[in-house]
C-alpha positions, 0 to 999 in steps of 0.5 A: 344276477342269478350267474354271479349268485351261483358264482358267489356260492360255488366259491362260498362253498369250496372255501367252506371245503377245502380250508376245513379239511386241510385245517383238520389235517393240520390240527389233527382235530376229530371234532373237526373232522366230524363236523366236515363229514356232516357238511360236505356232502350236502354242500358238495352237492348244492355246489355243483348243482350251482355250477351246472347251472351256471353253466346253463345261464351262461347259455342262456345269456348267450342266446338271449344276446343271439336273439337280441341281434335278431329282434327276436320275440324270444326276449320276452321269456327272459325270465322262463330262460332262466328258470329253466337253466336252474332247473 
């Protein structure tokens, strides 16, 4: 669930991006444009933090899966695994 939240919000985030600036290209808007430069670095920073935690649940998940075809007691710690990808 935390992956297809990241997800969600990385792709949130680029369109929220990208679509601004080209739409103040287009309309040669300088409202716009200053609007987009108070937004996108913060923005730009939470989405890729998003993604590089992505990244790490995807790990994560994988071995969650490597542990559960071991009967592993690591399973237990789901939770824990998660937050330290986050993190």
């Amino acid at each position: 669930m935390l992956l297809a939240f990241f997800d969600i919000f990385v792709s949130m985030a680029y369109i929220m991006l990208m679509s601004v600036n080209v739409l103040s290209d287009v309309l040669m808007s300088p409202v716009l444009v200053s609007v987009w430069y108070t937004y996108m670095i913060p923005i730009l920073t939470v989405s890729h933090i998003a993604m590089t935690s992505s990244s790490f649940l995807i790990v994560a998940a994988s071995f969650e899966r490597y542990c559960a075809t071991l009967n592993s007691p690591y399973l237990r710690n789901r939770s824990f695994l998660a937050l330290c990808a986050i993190c």
